[in-house]
C-alpha positions as semicolon CSV with decimal commas, in nm:
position;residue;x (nm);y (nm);z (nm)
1;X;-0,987;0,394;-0,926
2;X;-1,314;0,190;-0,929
3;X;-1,268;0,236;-1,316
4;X;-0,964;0,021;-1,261
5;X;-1,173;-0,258;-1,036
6;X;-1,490;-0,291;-1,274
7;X;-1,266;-0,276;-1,620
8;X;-1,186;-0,557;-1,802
9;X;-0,881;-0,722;-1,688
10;X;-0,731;-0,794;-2,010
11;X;-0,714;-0,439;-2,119
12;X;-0,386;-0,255;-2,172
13;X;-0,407;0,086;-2,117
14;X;-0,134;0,281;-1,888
15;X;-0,288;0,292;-1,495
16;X;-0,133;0,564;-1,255
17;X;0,036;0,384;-0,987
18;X;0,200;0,476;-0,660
19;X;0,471;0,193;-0,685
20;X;0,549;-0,093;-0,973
21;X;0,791;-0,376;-0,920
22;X;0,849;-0,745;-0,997
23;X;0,702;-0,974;-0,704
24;X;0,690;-1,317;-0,630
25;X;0,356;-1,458;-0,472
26;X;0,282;-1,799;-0,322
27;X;-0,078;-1,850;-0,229
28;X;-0,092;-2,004;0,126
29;X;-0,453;-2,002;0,257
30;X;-0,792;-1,941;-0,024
31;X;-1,107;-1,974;0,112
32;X;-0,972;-2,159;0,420
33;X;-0,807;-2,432;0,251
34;X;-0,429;-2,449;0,313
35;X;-0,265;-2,472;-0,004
36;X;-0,013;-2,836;-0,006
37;X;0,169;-2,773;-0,343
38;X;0,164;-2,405;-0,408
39;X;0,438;-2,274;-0,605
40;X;0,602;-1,934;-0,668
41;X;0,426;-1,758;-0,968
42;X;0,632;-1,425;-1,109
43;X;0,427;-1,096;-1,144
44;X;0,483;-0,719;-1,202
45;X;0,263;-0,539;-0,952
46;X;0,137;-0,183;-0,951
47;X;-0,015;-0,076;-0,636
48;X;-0,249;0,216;-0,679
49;X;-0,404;0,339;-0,344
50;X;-0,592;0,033;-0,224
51;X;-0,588;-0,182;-0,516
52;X;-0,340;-0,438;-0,656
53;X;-0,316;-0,546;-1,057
54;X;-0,106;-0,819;-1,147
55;X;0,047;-0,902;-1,509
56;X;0,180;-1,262;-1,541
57;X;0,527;-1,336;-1,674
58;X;0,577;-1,430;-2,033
59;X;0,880;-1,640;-1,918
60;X;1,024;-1,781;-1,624
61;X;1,337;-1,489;-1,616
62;X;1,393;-1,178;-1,663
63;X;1,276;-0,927;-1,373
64;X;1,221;-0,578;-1,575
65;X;0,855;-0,495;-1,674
66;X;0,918;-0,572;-2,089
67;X;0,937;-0,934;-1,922
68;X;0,548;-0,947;-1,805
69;X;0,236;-0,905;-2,037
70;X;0,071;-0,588;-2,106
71;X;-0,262;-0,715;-2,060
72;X;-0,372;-0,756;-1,619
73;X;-0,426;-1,084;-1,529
74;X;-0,568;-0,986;-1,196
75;X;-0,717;-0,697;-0,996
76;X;-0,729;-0,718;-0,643
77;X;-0,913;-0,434;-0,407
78;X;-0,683;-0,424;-0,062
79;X;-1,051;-0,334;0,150
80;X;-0,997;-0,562;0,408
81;X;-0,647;-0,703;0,371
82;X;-0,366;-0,657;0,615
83;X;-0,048;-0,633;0,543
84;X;0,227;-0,907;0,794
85;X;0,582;-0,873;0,806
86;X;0,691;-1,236;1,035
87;X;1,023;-1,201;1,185
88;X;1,124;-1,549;1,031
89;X;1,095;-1,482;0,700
90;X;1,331;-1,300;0,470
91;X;1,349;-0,965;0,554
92;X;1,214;-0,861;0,182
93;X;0,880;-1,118;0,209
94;X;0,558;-0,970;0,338
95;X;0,196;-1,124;0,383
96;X;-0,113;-1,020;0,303
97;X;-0,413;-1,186;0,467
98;X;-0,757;-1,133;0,405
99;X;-0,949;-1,289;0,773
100;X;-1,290;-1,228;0,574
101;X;-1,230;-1,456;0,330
102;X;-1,015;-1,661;0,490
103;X;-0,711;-1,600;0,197
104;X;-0,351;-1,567;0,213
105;X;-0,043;-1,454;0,019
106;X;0,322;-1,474;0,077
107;X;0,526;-1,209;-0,140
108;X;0,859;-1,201;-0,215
């Protein structure tokens, strides 16, 4: 999987993955700075043991992976991330917070 990590994002070729879905993320917390105006951005995400790769959305519908790009717009290693379910929040949104560098997501 380090292949994965130290690849070029933009590449296209099939990954092995444990689970792929569309997600919704909202960025509230990078590098300690609560974010005021963050917005909902659309993703598919495969999760393949401890590491995340995003593809952006070519459009703002459609929820079925021939809706997202081929090429990953991000990578994210989960070393150090926890996983938050608040009882709140709908019951299909989860957090992940990084303490270490002071980051967090909301994912819906």
């Amino acid at each position: 999987m380090r292949s994965v990590l130290n690849s070029d994002p933009s590449r296209t070729e099939p990954i092995e993955c444990d689970f792929q879905g569309f997600v919704r993320r909202k960025t509230i917390l990078k590098d300690g700075r609560k974010i005021s105006l963050s917005s909902w951005q659309r993703y598919w995400l495969q999760i393949t043991r401890n590491i995340l790769v995003f593809y952006s959305s070519k459009s703002f519908k459609g929820t079925s992976r021939n809706d997202f790009r081929l090429e990953r717009c991000k990578v994210l290693c989960l070393d150090g991330w926890v996983a938050t379910w608040n009882a709140g929040d709908a019951a299909d949104a989860f957090q992940l917070i990084n303490h270490h560098a002071a980051t967090m997501y909301k994912f819906k």
